[in-house]
TORKEMAR-601484 format. One record per atom (N, C-alpha, C): residue in one letter; x negated, y, z negated. Coordinates in steps of 0.02 Angstrom, whole numbers, padded with zeros to 5 digits, always signed. Layout:
N
AXYZ;...
***
This chain:
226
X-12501+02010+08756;X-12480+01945+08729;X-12462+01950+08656;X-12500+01993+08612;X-12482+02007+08553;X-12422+02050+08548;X-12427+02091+08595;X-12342+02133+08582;X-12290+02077+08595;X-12308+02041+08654;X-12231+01989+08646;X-12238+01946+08593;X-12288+01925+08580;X-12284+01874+08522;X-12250+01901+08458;X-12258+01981+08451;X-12237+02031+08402;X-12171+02031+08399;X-12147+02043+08466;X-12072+02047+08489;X-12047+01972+08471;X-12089+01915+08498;X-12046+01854+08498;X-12051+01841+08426;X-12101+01854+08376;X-12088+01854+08314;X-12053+01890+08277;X-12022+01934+08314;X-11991+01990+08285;X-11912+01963+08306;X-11901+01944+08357;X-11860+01909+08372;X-11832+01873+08359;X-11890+01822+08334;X-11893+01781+08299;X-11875+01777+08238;X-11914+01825+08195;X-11880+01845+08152;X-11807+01886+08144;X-11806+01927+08205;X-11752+01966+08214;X-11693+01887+08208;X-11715+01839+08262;X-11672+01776+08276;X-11665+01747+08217;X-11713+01731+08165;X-11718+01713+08095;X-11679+01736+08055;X-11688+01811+08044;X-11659+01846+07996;X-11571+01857+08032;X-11569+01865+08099;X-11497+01856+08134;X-11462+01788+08106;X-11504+01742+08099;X-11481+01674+08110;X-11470+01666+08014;X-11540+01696+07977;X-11517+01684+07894;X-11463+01749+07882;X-11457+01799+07906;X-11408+01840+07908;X-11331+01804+07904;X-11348+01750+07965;X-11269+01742+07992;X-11276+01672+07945;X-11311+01628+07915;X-11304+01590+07865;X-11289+01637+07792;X-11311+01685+07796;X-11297+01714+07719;X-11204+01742+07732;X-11198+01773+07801;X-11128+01775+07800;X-11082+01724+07781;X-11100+01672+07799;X-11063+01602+07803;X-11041+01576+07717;X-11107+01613+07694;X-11104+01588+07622;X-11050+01630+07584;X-11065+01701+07609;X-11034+01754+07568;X-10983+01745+07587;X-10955+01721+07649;X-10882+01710+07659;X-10826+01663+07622;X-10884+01620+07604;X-10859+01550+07552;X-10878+01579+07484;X-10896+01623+07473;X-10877+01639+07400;X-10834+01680+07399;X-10835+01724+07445;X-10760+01766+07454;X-10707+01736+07439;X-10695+01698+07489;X-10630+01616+07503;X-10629+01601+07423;X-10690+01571+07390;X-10667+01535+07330;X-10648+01611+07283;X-10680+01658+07246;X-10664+01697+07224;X-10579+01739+07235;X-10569+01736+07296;X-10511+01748+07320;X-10463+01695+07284;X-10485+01629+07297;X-10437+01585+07292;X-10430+01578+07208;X-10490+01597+07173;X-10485+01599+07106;X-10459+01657+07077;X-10437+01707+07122;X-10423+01776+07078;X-10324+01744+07097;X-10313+01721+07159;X-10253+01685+07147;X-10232+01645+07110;X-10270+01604+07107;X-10256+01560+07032;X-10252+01599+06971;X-10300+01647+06965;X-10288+01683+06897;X-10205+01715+06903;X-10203+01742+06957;X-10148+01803+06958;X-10091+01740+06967;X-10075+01670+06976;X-10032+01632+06969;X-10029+01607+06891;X-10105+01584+06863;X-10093+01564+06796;X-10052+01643+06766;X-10097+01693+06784;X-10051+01790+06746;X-09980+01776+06759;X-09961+01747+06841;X-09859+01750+06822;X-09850+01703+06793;X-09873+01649+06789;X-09830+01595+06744;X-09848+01615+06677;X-09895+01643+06651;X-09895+01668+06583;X-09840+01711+06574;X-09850+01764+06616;X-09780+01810+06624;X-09726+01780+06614;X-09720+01737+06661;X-09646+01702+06658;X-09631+01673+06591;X-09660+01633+06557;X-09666+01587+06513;X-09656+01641+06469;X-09672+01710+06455;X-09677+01765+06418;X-09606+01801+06422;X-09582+01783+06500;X-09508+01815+06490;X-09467+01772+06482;X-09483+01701+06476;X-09428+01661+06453;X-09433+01636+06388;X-09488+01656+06368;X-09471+01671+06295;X-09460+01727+06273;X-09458+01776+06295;X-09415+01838+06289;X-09350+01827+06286;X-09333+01806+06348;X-09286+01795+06370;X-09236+01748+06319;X-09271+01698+06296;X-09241+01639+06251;X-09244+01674+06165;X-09313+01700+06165;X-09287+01759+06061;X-09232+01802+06084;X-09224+01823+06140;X-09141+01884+06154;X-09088+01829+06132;X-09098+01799+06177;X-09056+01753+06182;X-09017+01722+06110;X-09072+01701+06078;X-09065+01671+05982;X-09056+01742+05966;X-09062+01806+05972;X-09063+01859+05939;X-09006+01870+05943;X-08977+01877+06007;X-08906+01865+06027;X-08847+01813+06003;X-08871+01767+05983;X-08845+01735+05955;X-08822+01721+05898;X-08878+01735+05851;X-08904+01778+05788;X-08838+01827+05798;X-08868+01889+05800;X-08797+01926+05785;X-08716+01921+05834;X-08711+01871+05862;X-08649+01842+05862;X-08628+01819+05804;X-08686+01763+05773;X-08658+01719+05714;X-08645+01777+05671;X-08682+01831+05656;X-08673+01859+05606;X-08633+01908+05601;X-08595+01937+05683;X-08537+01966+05682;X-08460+01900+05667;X-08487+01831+05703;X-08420+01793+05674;X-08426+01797+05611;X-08488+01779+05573;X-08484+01768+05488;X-08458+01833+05451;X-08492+01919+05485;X-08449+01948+05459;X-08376+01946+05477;X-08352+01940+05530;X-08271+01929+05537;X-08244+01862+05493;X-08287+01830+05495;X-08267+01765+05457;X-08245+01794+05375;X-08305+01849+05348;X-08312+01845+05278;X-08237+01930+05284;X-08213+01934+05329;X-08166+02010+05319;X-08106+01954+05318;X-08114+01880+05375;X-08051+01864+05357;X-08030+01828+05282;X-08096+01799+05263;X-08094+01793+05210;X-08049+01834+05149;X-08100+01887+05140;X-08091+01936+05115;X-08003+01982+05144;X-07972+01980+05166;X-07912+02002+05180;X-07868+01932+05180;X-07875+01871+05187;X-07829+01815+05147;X-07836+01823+05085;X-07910+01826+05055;X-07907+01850+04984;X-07860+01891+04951;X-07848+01966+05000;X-07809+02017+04980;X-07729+01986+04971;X-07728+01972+05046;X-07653+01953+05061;X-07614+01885+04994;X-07662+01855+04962;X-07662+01811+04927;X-07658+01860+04850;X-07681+01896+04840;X-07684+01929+04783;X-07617+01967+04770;X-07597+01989+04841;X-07513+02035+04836;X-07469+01995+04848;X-07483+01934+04859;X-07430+01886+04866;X-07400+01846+04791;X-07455+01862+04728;X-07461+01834+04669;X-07434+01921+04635;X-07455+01975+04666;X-07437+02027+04630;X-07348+02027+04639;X-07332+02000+04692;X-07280+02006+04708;X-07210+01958+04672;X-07261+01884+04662;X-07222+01824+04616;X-07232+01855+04542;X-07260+01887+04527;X-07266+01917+04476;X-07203+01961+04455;X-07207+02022+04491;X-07146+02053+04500;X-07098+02011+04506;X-07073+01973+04561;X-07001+01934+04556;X-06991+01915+04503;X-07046+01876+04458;X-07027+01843+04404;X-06998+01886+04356;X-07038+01961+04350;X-07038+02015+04299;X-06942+02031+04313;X-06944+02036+04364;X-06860+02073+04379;X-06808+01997+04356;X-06843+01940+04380;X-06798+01898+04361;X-06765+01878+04281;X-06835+01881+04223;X-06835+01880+04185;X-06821+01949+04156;X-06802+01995+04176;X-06757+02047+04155;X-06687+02044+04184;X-06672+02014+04234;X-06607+01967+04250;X-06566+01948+04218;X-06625+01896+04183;X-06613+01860+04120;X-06585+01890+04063;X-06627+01931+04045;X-06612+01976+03971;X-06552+02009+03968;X-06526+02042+04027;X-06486+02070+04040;X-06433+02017+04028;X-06423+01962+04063;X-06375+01923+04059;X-06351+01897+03988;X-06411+01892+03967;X-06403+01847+03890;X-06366+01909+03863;X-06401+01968+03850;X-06382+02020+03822;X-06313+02034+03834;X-06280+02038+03887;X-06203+02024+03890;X-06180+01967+03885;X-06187+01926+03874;X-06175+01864+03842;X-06168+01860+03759;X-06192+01888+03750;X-06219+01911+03665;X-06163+01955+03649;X-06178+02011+03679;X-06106+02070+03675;X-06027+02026+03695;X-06015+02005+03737;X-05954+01959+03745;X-05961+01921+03697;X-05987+01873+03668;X-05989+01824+03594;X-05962+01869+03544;X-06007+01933+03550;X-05999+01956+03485;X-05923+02011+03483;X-05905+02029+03546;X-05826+02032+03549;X-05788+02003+03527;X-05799+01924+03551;X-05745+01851+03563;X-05750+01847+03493;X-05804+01844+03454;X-05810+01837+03380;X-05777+01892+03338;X-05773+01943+03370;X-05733+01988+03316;X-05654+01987+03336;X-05651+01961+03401;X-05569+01961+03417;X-05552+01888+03391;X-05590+01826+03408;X-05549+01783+03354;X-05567+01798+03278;X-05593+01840+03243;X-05589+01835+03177;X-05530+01894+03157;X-05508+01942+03202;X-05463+01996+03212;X-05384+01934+03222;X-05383+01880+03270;X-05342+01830+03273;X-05336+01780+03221;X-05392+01773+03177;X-05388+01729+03135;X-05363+01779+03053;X-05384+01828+03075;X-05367+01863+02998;X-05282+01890+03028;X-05238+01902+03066;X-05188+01885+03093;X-05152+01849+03084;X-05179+01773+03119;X-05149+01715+03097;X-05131+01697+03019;X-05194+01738+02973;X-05204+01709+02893;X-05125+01741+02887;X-05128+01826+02910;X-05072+01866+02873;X-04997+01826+02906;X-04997+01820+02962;X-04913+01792+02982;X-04909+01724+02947;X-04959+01664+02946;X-04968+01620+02888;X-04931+01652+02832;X-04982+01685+02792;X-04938+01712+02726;X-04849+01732+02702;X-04852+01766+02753;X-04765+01807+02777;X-04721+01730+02777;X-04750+01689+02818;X-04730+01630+02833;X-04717+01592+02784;X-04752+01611+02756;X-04752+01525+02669;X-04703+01584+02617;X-04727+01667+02616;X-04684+01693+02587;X-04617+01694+02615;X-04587+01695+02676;X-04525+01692+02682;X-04490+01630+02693;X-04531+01559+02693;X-04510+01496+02680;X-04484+01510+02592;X-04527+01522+02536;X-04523+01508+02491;X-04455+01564+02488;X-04444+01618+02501;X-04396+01656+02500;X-04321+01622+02519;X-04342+01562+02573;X-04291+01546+02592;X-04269+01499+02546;X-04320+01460+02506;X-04294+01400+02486;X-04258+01417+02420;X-04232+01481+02396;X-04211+01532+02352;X-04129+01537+02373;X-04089+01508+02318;X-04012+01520+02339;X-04003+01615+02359;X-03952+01623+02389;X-03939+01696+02418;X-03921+01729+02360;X-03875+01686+02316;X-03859+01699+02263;X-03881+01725+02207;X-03955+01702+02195;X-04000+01710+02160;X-04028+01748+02194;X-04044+01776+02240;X-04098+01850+02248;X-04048+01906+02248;X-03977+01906+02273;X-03918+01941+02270;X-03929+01954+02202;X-03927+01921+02128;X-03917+01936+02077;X-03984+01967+02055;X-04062+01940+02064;X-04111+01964+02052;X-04129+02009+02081;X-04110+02050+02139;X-04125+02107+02164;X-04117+02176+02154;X-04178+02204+02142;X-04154+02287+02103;X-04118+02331+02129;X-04112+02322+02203;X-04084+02361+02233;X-03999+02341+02249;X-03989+02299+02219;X-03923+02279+02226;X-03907+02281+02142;X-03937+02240+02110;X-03914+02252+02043;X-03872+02174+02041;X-03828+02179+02002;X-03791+02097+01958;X-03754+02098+02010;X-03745+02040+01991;X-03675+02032+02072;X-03616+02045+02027;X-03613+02061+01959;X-03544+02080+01947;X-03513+02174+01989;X-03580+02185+01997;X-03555+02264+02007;X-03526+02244+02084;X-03551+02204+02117;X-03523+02181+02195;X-03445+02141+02215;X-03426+02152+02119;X-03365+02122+02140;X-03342+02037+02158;X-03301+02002+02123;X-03280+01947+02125;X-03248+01932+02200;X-03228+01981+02250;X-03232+01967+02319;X-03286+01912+02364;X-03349+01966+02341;X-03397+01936+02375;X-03433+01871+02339;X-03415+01823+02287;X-03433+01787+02248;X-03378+01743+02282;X-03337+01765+02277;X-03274+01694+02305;X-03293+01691+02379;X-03315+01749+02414;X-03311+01726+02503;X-03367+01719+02525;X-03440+01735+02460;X-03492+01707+02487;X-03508+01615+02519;X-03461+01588+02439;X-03453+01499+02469;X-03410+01477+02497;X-03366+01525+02522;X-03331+01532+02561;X-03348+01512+02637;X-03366+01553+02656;X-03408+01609+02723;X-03478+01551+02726;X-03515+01557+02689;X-03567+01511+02711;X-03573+01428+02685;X-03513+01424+02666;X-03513+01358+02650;X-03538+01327+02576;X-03510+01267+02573;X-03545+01228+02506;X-03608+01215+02487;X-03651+01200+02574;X-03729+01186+02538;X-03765+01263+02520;X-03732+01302+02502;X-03754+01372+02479;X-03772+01352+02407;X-03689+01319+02386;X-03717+01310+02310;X-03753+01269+02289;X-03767+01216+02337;X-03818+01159+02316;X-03888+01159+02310;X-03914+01227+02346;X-03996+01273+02346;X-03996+01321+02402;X-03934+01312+02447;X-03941+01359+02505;X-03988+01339+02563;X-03997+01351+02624;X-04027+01350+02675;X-04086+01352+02684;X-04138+01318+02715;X-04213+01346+02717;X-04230+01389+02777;X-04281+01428+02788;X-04290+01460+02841;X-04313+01398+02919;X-04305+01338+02914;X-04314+01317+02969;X-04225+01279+02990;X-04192+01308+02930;X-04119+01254+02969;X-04109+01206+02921;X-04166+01171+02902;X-04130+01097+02861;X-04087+01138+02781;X-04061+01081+02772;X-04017+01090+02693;X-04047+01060+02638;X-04092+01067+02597;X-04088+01028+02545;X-04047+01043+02469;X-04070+01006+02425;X-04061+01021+02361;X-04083+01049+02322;X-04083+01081+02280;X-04135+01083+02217;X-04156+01055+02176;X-04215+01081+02149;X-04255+01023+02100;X-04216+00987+02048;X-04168+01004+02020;X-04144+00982+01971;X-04085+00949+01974;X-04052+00941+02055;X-04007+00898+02069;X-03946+00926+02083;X-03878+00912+02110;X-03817+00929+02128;X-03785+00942+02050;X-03805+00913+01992;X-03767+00910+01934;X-03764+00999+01923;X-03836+01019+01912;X-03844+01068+01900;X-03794+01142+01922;X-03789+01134+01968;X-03734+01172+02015;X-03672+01171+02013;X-03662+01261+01980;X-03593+01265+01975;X-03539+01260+02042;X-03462+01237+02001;X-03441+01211+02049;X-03385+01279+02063;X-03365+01290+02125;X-03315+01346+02146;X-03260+01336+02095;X-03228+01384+02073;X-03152+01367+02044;X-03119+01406+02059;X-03041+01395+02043;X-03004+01439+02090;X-03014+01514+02130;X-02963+01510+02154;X-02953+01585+02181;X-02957+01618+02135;X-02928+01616+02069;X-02912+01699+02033;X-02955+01731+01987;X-03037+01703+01993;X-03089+01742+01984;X-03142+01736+01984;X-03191+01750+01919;X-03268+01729+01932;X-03277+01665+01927;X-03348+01623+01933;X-03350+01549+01920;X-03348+01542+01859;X-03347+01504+01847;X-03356+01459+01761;X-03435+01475+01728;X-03470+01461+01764;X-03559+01493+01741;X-03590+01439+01732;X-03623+01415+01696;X-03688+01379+01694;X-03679+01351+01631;X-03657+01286+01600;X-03672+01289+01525;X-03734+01299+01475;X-03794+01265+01557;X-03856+01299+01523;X-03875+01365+01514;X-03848+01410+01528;X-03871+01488+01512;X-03879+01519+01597;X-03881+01479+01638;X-03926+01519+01719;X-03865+01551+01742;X-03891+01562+01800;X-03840+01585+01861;X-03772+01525+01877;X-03723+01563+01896;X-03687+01494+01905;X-03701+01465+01988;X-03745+01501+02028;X-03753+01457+02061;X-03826+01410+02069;X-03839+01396+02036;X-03900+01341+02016;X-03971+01388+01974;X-04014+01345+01993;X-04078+01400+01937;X-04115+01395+02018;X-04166+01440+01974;X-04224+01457+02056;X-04268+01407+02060;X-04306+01405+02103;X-04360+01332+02106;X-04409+01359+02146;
***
């Protein structure tokens, strides 16, 4: 009776310890379950950290990326800068130059302008010292003209007195050129005048058969000079 009671306590216990066995399983299974379910939660909070870790990764690339975009446009920005700058600098080197060639254009031009003046200035003063001399010739061979023929015929060295020329040419000079010979003779433009001292003065032709009569004042017999 004691061995079964041993057995049924053992059983019993065996049934006990089977039975707190299979309650302690029950338990350990539910901490499993929760532990399980908490090492998921961890390893879900770990990816969303992750995640949250690569999208902010993801998002500093991103600004980093962006970042040196801006700072490849700003350097392209600061080359285009910097080469309008240039292009702007040879475009002023260049108005520079035009101006330089133009204003030697200039110089050049004036400078022959200057040389032609100073030609034109020596050819009209070459025309004007010209003009002075045929002027002169001019008033000298007016005044020459306004001189009976008669009177330079007799005053001329190279002819000598009009007596050595013979009473021929004395009778056919007023002859041949007429009466207003003796009245002062001809001027070099054509007209006839008188002389200063009037028609009285002026000897008068007399015959054919020789010299004139003369001057009672002492002159030439054909008038005085003026």
């Amino acid at each position: 009776m004691q061995q079964e009671k041993k057995k049924e306590t053992k059983t019993e216990t065996n049934k006990e310890g089977h039975l707190y066995r299979l309650h302690n399983n029950a338990t350990n299974t539910n901490l499993y379950q929760v532990l399980v379910l908490l090492l998921l939660l961890l390893l879900m909070m770990m990816m969303v950290v992750l995640l949250m870790l690569l999208l902010m990764m993801m998002l500093m690339l991103m600004m980093v990326m962006v970042m040196m975009v801006l700072m490849l446009l700003r350097l392209f920005l600061l080359l285009l800068l910097m080469m309008m700058v240039l292009m702007l600098l040879w475009l002023l080197l260049l108005m520079m130059m035009m101006k330089m060639m133009v204003l030697l254009l200039l110089l050049l031009v004036l400078r022959e302008f200057a040389s032609a003046a100073r030609t034109s200035q020596e050819a009209s003063r070459g025309i004007a010292a010209a003009a002075a001399a045929a002027a002169a010739a001019m008033a000298a061979a007016v005044e020459a003209a306004r001189r009976p023929l008669g009177y330079l015929l007799a005053t001329s060295p190279a002819i000598g007195s009009p007596r050595l020329l013979g009473p021929p040419l004395l009778l056919g000079a007023p002859l041949l050129l007429g009466a207003p010979l003796l009245r002062g003779g001809p001027h070099l433009s054509g007209y006839l005048s008188e002389p200063p001292g009037g028609p009285e003065r002026v000897a008068v032709p007399v015959a054919v058969s020789g010299a004139p009569t003369g001057d009672p004042l002492g002159g030439p017999p054909w008038g005085p000079p003026y």
